[in-house]
C-alpha positions as CSV (number, residue, x, y, z in Angstrom):
1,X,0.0,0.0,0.0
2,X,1.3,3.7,-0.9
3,X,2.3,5.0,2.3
4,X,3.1,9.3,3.5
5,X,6.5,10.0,3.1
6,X,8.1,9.9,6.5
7,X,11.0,12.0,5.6
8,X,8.9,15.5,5.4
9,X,10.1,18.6,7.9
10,X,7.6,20.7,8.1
11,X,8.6,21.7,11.7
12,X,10.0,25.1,11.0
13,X,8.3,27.2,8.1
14,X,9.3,30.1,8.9
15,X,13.1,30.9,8.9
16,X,16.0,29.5,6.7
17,X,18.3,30.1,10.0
18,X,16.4,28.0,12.3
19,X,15.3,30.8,14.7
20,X,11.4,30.1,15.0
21,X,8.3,32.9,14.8
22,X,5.6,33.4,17.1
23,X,2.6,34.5,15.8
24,X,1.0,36.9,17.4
25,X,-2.5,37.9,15.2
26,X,-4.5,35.4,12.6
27,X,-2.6,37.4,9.8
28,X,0.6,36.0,11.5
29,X,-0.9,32.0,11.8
30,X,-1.8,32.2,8.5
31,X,1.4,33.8,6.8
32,X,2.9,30.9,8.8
33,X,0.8,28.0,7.1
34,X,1.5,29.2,4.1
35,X,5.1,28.7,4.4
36,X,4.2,25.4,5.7
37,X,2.1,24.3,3.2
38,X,4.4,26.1,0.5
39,X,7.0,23.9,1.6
40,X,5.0,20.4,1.4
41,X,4.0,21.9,-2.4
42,X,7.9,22.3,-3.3
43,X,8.6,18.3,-1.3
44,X,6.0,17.2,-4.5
45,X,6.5,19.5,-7.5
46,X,7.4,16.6,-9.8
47,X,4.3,14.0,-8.6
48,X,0.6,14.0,-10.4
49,X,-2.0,16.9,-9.3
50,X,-3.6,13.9,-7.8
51,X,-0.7,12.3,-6.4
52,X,0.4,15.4,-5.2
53,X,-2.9,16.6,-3.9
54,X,-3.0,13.2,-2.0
55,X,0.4,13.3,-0.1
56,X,-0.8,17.3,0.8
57,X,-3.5,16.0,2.5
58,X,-1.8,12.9,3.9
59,X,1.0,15.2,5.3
60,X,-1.6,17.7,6.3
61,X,-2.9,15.4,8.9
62,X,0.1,13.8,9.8
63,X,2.3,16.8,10.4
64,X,-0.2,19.1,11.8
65,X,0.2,18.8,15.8
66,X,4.1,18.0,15.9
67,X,4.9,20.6,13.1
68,X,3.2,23.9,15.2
69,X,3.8,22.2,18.3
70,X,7.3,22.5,17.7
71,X,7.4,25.5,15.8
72,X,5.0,27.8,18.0
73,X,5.8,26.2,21.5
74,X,3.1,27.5,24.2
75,X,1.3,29.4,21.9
76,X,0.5,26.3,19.4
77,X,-3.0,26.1,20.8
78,X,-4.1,28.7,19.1
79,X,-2.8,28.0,15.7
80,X,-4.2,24.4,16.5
81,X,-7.4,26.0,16.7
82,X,-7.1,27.0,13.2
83,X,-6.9,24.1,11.4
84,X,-10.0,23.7,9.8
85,X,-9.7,27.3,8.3
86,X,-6.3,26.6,6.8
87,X,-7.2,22.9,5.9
88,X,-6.8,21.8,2.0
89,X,-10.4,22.0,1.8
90,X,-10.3,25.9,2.8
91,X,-7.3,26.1,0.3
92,X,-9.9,25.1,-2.3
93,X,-12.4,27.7,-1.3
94,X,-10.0,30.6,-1.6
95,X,-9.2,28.7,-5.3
96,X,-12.6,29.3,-6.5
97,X,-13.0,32.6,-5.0
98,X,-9.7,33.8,-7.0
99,X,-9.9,32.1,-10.1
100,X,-13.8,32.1,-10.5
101,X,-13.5,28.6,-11.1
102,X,-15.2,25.7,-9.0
103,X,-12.7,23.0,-7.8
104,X,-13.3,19.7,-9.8
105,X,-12.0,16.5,-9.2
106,X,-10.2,15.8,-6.0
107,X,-10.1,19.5,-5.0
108,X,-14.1,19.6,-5.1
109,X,-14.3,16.4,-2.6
110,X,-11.7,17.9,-0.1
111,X,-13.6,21.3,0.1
112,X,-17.1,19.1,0.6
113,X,-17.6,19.3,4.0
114,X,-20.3,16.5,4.0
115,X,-18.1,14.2,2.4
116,X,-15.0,15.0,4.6
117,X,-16.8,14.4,7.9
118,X,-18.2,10.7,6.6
119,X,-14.7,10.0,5.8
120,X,-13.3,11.1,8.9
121,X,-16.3,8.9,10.7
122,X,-15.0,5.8,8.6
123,X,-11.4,6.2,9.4
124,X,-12.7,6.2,13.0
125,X,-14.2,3.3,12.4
126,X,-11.6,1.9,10.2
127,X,-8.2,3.4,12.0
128,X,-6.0,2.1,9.1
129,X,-8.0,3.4,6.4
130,X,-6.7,6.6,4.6
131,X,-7.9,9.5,2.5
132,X,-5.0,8.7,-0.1
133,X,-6.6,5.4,-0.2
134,X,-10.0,6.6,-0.8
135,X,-8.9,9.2,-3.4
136,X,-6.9,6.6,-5.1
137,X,-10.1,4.3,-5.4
138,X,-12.3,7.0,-6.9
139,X,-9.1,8.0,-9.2
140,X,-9.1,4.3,-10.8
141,X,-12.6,4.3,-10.7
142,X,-14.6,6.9,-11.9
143,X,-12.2,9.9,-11.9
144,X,-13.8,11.8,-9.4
145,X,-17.6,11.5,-11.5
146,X,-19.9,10.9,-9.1
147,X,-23.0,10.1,-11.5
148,X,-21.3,8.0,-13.9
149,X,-22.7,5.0,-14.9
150,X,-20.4,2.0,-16.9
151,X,-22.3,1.2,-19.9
152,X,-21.3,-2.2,-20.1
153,X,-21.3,-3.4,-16.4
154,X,-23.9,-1.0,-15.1
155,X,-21.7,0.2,-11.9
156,X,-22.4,3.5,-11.3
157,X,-21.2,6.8,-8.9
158,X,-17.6,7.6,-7.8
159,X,-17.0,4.1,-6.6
160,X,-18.0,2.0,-9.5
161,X,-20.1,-0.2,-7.8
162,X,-22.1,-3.0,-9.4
163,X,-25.2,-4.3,-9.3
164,X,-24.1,-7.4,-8.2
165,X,-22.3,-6.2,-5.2
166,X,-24.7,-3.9,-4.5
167,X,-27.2,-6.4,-4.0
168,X,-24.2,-8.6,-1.6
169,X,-23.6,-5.3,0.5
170,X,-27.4,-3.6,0.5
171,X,-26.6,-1.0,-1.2
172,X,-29.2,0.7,-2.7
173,X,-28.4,0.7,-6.1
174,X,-31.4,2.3,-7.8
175,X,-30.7,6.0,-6.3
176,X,-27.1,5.6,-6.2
177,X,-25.6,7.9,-9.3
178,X,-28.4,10.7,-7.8
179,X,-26.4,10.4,-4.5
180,X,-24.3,13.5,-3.4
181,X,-20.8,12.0,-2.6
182,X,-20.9,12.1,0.9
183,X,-24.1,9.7,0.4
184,X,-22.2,7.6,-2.2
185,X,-19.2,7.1,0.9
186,X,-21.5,6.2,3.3
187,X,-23.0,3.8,1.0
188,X,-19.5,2.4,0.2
189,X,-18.6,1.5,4.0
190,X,-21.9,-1.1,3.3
191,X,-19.3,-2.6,1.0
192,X,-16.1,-2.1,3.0
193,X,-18.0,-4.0,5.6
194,X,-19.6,-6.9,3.7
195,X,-16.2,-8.2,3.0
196,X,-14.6,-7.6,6.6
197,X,-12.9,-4.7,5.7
198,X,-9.8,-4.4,8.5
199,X,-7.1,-2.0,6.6
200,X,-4.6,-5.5,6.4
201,X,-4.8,-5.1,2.4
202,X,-5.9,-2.5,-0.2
203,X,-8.9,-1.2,-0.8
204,X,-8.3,-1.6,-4.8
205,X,-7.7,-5.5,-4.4
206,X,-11.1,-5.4,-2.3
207,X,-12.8,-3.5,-5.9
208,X,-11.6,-5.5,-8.5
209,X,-11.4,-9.2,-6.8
210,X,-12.5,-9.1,-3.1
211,X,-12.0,-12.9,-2.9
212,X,-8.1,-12.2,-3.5
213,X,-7.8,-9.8,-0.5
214,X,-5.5,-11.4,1.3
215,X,-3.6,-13.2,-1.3
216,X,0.2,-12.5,-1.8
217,X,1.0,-9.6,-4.2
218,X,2.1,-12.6,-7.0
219,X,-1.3,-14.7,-7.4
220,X,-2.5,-14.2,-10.5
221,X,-5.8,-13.0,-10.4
222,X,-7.3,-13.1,-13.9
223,X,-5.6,-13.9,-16.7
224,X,-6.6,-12.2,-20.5
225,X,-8.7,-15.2,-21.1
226,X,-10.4,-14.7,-17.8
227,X,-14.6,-14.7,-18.3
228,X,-14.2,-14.7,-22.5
229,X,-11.6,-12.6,-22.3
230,X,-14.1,-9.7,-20.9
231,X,-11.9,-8.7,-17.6
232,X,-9.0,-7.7,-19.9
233,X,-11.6,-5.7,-22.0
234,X,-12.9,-3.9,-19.6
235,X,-9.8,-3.4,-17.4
236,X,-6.6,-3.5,-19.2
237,X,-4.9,-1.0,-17.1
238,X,-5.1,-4.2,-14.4
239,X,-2.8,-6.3,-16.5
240,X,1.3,-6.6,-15.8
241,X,4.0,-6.9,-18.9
242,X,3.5,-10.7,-18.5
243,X,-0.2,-10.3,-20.0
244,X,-2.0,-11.7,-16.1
245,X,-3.3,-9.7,-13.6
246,X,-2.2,-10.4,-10.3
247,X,-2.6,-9.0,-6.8
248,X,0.3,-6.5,-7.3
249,X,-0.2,-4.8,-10.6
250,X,-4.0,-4.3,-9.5
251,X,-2.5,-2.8,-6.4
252,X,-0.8,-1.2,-8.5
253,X,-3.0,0.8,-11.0
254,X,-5.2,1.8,-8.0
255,X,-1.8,3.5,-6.7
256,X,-0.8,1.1,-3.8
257,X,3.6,0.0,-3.8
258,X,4.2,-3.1,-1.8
């Protein structure tokens, strides 16, 4: 699974000679997070907007506490209390109110509150789950359209989900490109939970052969002859150099590195 990199020092945004600021005003917390955020932008110039805009928010939560702790000392608590202003999401709010233009994609699901706060009441339900994975999912699945509907397997909304295992889960399938995307996540954890979902494996194993979960990253999964030769149709992109799809290269178009 694709994993935060560890090795990002966000502790000190502020000076290039070590000596640290302390804010004294919101003008000065928020010049601050900018040089915090600026720096974690720089760390992931050369990655995807989506790859990029996934480690953001992975670092964002990760980094958060230590970074101002250590940065801001005793007065941390008040730049603590900032953090939802100065989130990604509010970064895509000031976006739109700059450029005139709405945030699509990943942008316009991290500045959804609705669908933020489901996730963050899955990941408390699910400690290992993350919103890279999540992102990634939706990526590989639907790239970020939430009313989508394949026209040759009939899954529909941001997760791709069948009517098949829609049915297993009790999802309700009939409404489910109509859903707003927090909706459409909450409908997902039905799924997450009909196959014992515990974080000990990806979640793009668990889309495209849930029975393989907790195979090794080698077992061949489908092969191009697989069902008539429909898997490799419809999902090529799932397929290795050797022509088989196996545990890792699924893992690895849905963004997860063993």
């Amino acid at each position: 699974m694709a994993t935060t990199d560890s090795t990002l020092n966000i502790a000190d945004p502020g000076s290039k000679t070590g000596s640290r600021s302390r804010p004294k005003s919101t003008m000065d917390i928020q010049s601050s997070m900018k040089g915090i955020m600026s720096k974690v932008r720089e760390t992931y110039s050369e990655e995807s907007p989506l790859k990029k805009q996934q480690r953001i928010l992975a670092d964002w939560s990760a980094n958060w506490d230590s970074a101002i702790s250590e940065s801001f000392g005793d007065e941390s608590s008040e730049l603590k209390s900032k953090k939802q202003d100065l989130s990604p999401s509010a970064e895509a709010s000031e976006y739109e109110e700059v450029t005139g233009e709405a945030p699509k994609g990943a942008d316009a699901l991290l500045r959804d509150k609705a669908f933020m706060d489901q996730l963050t009441l899955m990941q408390d339900k699910y400690p290992k789950l993350t919103s890279q994975e999540i992102f990634s999912v939706i990526e590989g699945e639907s790239s970020f359209r939430t009313s989508v509907i394949n026209p040759d397997t009939g899954a529909k909304g941001l997760f791709q989900i069948t009517p098949k295992a829609a049915k297993e889960a009790g999802i309700n399938f009939s409404k489910l490109e109509k859903m707003s995307p927090a909706e459409q996540l909450k409908e997902y954890d039905k799924y997450l939970q009909r196959w014992g979902y515990d974080g000990s494996y990806s979640l793009g194993i668990l889309q495209a052969a849930p029975s393989y979960r907790e195979a090794s990253e080698d077992t061949v999964v489908y092969t191009k002859k697989s069902k008539g030769g429909r898997v490799f149709e419809l999902n090529p992109s799932w397929f290795n150099q050797d022509g088989v799809a196996t545990v890792g290269s699924i893992n690895k178009y849905y963004g997860y590195e063993s």
